[in-house]
Structure formats: structure tokens, C-alpha cells
TITORFI-785825 format. One record per residue (C-alpha): x, z, y. Coordinates in steps of 0.02 Angstrom, whole numbers, plus 32768, in hexadecimal, padded with zeros to 4 digits. Layout:
N
XZY ...
//
This chain:
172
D6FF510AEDAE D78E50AAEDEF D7F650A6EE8F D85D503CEEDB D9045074EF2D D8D64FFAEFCB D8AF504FF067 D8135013F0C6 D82D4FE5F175 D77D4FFBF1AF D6EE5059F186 D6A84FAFF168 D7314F88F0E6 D70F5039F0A0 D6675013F086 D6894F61F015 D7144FB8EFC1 D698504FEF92 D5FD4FE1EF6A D6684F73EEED D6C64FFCEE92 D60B5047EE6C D5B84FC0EE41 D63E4F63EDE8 D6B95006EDA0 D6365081ED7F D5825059ED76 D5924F9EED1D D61B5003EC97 D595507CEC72 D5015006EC62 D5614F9AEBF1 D58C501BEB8B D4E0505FEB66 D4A94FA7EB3D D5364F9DEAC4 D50D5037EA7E D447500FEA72 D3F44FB5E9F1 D3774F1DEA15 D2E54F8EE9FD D3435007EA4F D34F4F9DEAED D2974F50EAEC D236500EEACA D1D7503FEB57 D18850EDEB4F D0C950B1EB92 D0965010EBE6 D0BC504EECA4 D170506AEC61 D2024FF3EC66 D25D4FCCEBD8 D3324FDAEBF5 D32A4EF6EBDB D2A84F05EC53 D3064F73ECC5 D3B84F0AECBB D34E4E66ECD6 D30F4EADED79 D3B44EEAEDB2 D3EE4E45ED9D D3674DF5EE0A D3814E81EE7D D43D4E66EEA3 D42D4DAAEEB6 D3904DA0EF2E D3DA4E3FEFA0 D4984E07EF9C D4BB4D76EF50 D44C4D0AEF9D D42E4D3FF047 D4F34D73F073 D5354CEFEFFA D4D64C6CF02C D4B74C47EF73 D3F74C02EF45 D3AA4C72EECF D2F14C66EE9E D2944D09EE64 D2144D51EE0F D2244E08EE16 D1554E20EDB3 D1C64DCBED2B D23D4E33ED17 D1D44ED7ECE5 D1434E54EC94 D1B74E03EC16 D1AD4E39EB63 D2104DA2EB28 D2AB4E0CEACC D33A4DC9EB34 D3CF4DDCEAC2 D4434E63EAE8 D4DD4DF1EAF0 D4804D87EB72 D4484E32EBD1 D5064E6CEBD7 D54B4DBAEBFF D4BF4DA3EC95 D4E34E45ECFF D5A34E32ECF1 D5844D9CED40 D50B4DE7EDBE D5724E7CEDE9 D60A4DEAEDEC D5A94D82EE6C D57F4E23EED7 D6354E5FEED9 D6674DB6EF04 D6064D92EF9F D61C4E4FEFC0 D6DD4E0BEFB2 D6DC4D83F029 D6584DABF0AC D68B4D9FF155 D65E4E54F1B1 D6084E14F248 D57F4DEDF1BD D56A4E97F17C D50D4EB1F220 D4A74E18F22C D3DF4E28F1ED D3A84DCCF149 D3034DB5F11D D2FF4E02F052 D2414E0FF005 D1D84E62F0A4 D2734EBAF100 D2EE4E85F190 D37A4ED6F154 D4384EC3F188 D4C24E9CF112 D4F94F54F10B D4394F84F0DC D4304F03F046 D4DE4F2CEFF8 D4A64FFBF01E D40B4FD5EFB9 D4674F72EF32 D4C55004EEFF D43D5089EF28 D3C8501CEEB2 D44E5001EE21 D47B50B4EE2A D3B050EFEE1B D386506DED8D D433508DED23 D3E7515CED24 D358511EECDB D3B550AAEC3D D4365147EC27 D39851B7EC16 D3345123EBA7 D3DF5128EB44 D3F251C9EB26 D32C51D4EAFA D35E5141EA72 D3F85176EA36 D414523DEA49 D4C2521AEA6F D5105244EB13 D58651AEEB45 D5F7522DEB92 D62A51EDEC2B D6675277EC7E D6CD52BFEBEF D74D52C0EC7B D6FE5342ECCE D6F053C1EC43 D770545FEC59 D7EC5472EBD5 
//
């Protein structure tokens, strides 16, 4: 994970800062990766019928991010269908998967960017929840976070390879 040598202000500013370095430096990184690393097959298995498969699980993210960020603190229109997301069988290439949540994760981190902090605190309707700005961005990386621990366990179910992420961490 990356940091930047810029010193937040406010806890506010702290808060953006932290929310884009994980979802844009560490946990998009990681989920690329393992779709680079997967096959096709791979990426459309799903262990049982009442199990995602990792395309199903990157489509939702991206519907996810969009209708809890994008739209309702960027202002930008964005119509959903999350049943979709975990129905859909169609194999979605895995160039298109990659390409899709970097731009997600891009559109996030830019209204994330730009927003004016008075509207962290206002309430925005998002699915059946009045939730403030802080809330949705909180649950964007809470969500991203849970979901990428399921594809790094799917991966490592479909690969046997550890993507060694945290080499770094290993004494020498």
C-alpha cells in the first residue's frame, strides 16, 4: 500500500486521503492482479449455485461503487441492477472486467477527490438507507475490502499459488 508524503489537515482530509489510497493503491492492485493471473474458467467457476463466481463478484463491486459514491456524492446518473450482477452467466471478458473497475475505482477516487466536506455530512438516499457521505464512502471500502477476501480465497482455491503480497513482511 502506498502513502503519500502530504499531511492531512483534517480528520476529514485524513479520511479521503485513507479511503483512496485503499481502494485505489491496495485493494484495486490486488484484485487486478488475481484477474490477470486467473484464467476465463478460472474467473467464471463458482463452487455451488448460492456461490458467486470472482466476474460475478467484480461486476457487483462495480455497481456497488457507482450507486453508493459515484452517483449520489458525484451527482453522476447511474442506473442499476444489483440481481444482475450475481444472476449473469454471460462470460464478461477479463480485459473488459479489468478495464471496468479501474474505471469504477477511478470515478470513486475522483469524486472522493473533489467533494466539498460540508457534503460528507449531508444524508443520501442509497438502495433503502439514509446514509451520509462519510457512511457511503465507509461502506465503499468496507464492501471492496470483504468481497476482494473472497476472490483472493477463490484465487488461491483456483490457482494454489499465493500472490504474495506481503512478501514485505516476511523476516529475513
Amino acid at each position: 500500500m502506498e502513502t503519500t508524503n502530504d499531511q492531512a489537515e483534517t480528520a476529514q482530509e485524513e479520511f479521503i486521503e485513507a479511503s483512496s489510497i485503499f481502494l485505489k493503491n491496495d485493494f484495486l492492485p490486488k484484485l487486478i492482479y488475481c484477474l490477470e493471473n486467473m484464467t476465463d474458467d478460472q474467473i467464471w467457476w463458482r463452487p455451488n449455485e448460492q456461490s458467486n463466481s470472482v466476474g460475478n463478484l467484480v461486476l457487483h463491486l462495480q455497481g456497488n461503487v457507482k450507486q453508493w459514491v459515484v452517483m449520489p456524492l458525484g451527482g453522476k446518473a447511474f442506473r442499476r441492477n444489483r440481481q444482475a450482477e450475481f444472476a449473469t452467466r454471460e462470460r464478461v471478458p477479463k480485459e473488459r472486467l479489468i478495464a471496468d473497475i479501474r474505471t469504477a475505482v477511478e470515478e470513486v477516487d475522483q469524486v472522493m477527490r473533489t467533494i466539498q466536506m460540508p457534503q460528507l455530512l449531508v444524508r443520501y438516499p442509497i438502495q433503502t438507507y439514509q446514509v451520509s457521505g462519510l457512511q457511503a464512502i465507509y461502506h465503499v471500502v468496507e464492501h471492496f475490502s470483504y468481497h476482494l477476501g473472497q476472490i483472493l480465497y477463490i484465487y488461491k482455491l483456483q490457482t494454489a499459488a499465493d500472490p504474495g503480497f506481503y512478501r514485505h513482511l516476511a523476516p529475513l
